[in-house]
Structures are given as structure tokens and as C-alpha cells.
N, C-alpha and C positions, 0 to 999 in steps of 0.2 A: 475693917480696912478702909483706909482713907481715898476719898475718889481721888482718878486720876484728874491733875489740871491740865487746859491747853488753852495756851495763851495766842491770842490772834483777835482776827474781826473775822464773822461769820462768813460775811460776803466774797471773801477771800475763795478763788477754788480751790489751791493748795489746802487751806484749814478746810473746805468741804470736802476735800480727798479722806480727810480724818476723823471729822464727824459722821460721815455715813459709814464707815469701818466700826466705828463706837456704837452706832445706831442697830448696828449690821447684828454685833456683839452682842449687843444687848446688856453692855458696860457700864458702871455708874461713872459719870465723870460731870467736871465742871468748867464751864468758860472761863478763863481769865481775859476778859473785855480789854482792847488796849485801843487806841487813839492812832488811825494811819496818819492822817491829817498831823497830829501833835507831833510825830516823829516819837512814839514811847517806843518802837522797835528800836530804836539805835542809840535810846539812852543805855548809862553804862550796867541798868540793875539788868538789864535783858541781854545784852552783850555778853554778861557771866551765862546767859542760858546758850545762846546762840553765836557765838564771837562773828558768824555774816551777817548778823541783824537781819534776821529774817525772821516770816512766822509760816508755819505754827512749830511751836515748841510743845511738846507733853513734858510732864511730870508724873511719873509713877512714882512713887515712895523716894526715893535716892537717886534712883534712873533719870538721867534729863536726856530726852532725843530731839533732834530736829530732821530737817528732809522729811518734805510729808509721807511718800512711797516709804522710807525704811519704819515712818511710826504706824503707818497701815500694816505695813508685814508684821510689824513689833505686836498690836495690836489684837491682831488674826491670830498669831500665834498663840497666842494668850489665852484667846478666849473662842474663837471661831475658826480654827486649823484648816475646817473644810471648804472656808473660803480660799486657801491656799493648795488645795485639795493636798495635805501634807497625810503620808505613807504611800501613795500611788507614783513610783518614779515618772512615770510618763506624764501623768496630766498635770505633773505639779511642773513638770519643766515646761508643759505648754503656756499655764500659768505666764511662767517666767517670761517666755519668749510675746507674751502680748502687751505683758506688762512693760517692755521693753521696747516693742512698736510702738506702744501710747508715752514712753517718754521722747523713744528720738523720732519717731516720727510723725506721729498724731500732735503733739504738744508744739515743739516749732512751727507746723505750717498754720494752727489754728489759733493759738497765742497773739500774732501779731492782725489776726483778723477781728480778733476781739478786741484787741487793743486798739485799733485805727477805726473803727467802728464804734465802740461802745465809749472807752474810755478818754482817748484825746478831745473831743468833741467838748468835753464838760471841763479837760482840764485848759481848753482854750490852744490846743495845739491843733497844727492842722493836720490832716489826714493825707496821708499817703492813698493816692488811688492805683498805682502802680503796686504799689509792695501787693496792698489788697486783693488785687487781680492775678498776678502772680501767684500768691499762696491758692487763693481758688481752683485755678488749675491744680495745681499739684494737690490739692483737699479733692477735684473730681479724679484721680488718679490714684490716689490711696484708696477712697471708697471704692474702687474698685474690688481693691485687693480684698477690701472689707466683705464687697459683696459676695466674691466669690465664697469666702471662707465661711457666712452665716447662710449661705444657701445648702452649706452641706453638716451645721450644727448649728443648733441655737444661741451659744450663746461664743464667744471669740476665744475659748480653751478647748470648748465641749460640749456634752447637751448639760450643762449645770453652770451655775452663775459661780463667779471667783472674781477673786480681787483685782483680774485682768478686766472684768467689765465695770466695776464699779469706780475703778478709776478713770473712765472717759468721761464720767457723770460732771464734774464740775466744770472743765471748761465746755463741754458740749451744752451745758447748761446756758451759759451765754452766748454758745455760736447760735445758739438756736432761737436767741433774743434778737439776730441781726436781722436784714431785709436778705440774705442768703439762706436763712431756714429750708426753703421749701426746695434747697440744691437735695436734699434727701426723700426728694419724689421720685428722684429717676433710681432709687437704688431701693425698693421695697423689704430687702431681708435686714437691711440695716436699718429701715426707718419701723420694721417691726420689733427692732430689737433694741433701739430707744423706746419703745414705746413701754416694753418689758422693762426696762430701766427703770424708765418714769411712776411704773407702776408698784413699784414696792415702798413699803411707810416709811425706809429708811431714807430713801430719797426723796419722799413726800416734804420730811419734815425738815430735811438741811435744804430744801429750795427754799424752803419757805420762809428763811433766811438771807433767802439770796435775791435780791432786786432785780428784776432785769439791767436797770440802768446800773448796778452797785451802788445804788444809794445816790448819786449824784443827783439826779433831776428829782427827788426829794427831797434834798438837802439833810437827809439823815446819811451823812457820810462818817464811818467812825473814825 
């Protein structure tokens, strides 16, 4: 059987959302390297993969998906169920329901912090220090909720890791490249539970990919 492809730049979190699910897996697959810089997302050969010009896209034999969350689940399914913890009705819907805090509400307030932070900075835009501050607050109000809930399990479904926790890895991977890192002093069940994150070779080896800066102040930008 043919590995699966996924087309993207590593440094991407979305494509890191997918590679640590593959990693997770223990899947054979392969990169298809693409140019953010050159705009090859939005030429018209990747358009037939993804008509929003986005990435990451898989290829499984015929199957083309995009939406990094639905190729994580795609993913799990396939090959690691019990990262979705799939036959347990209860903990697969807690699954669901974290998986779903980390899009709508873990991803907006932290997205643009990384973005005004990390990113504008190299692309010569300026930084918003309002928007900045703003989401802050609302990032020490979520960790709250966070902390409640890993003070009474290890990990944000249960006491077992799922696809609920491995999906904060990518952007939290950058939040934690800002000068607001150390905001996860004052919540210890949560900064023990990045640390569990960080500590498994799946996410060893997709940071390892991943820049703090995204490649800018290297100038290895894809």
C-alpha cells in the first residue's frame, strides 16, 4: 500500500495538527513540500485538492481530505481508534467536546496572539497591542476552566491521552515561543500537562519542524 501524501509546510500548526496524529499512528506517509511564500497553495493543481487553498491536504489512495481536525479524526480512525477513544460512548463524546473547546475556543483567543507576536513582526506589519492584551485576558480565563478540569484528570477527556489533547500541541507550541509563556506558572495542572505533551516522540519530532520564529528569522521560510 502506497503511503499516504500531505501537502503543506511543516511549520504550519494546522499540518502539525496531522503529523503528530500520523506520528501518534505510527503511519507510513509522506510530505509533499509546497512553497507558502511562492503562493503554490492557490495555484490551480492544489485548488483541485482543496478549492479554499488551504493546507494541509492528505491523500490516501483516492480519498483527498482537507480540514486538519476532520484528517486527524480520518487518521485515528484508521489506524489509532483509541486516541478517539472509539466504543466507549461517554469518553469518546468527552473527546468531542474538548476537541471543540480547542476549536472555538482555545484557537481564536490564541491564534491572534501568535499572530501579533510571532508572525507580523517578520512580515513588517505592526502589532496590535490591544487585540494582544485583550485575548490575554480571555487566555487567563479559559486556563482557568482548563485548570479546573486537569486538576480532577490528567489529561482534558480523562486520565488517557486523545485527540482532544494533541490538538492544542501545535498552536500552544508557539504560544509558548512568546514573552507570555511563563502566563502558565500560575496554573500548574496545566503547565504539568504541556509538559506531558511535550514529552512524547510524537511531538518531539513534529516541533522539531517547527521554528519558534516559523522559519522567518532564519530565513528558511517555505
Amino acid at each position: 500500500m502506497a503511503p499516504m501524501k500531505v501537502y503543506g509546510w511543516a511549520v504550519s500548526p494546522w499540518m502539525a495538527r496531522v503529523l503528530v496524529c500520523l506520528e501518534e499512528a505510527g503511519a507510513e506517509y509522506e510530505i509533499v513540500p509546497m512553497s507558502r511564500s511562492g503562493g503554490d497553495h492557490r495555484q490551480p493543481d492544489h485548488l483541485t485538492r482543496n478549492p479554499f487553498g488551504e493546507i494541509p491536504v492528505l491523500e490516501d489512495g483516492d480519498l483527498t481530505l482537507y480540514q486538519s481536525r476532520a484528517i486527524a479524526r480520518y487518521i485515528l480512525r484508521k489506524y489509532k481508534p483509541e486516541l478517539l477513544r472509539t466504543g466507549n460512548l461517554a469518553e469518546s463524546a468527552m473527546v468531542d467536546v474538548w476537541l471543540d473547546v480547542e476549536a472555538l475556543q482555545h484557537e481564536p483567543i490564541v491564534r491572534p496572539i501568535v499572530a501579533n507576536c510571532i508572525v507580523y513582526p517578520f512580515e513588517g506589519r505592526s502589532r496590535d497591542q490591544e487585540i494582544v492584551d485583550e485575548k490575554i485576558e480571555r487566555l487567563k480565563k479559559l486556563l482557568e476552566v482548563y485548570e479546573s478540569r486537569l486538576s480532577d484528570s490528567k489529561y482534558l477527556a480523562g486520565d488517557f491521552i486523545s485527540l482532544a489533547d494533541l490538538s492544542h500541541f501545535s498552536l500552544m507550541r508557539y504560544f509558548m515561543a512568546t514573552e507570555y509563556a511563563d502566563l502558565l506558572d500560575a496554573y500548574p495542572h496545566v503547565k504539568a500537562w504541556w509538559a506531558a505533551l511535550l514529552a512524547r516522540p510524537s511531538v518531539k519530532k513534529v516541533m522539531a519542524g517547527m521554528p519558534p520564529d516559523f522559519g522567518f528569522g532564519s530565513g528558511n521560510i517555505p
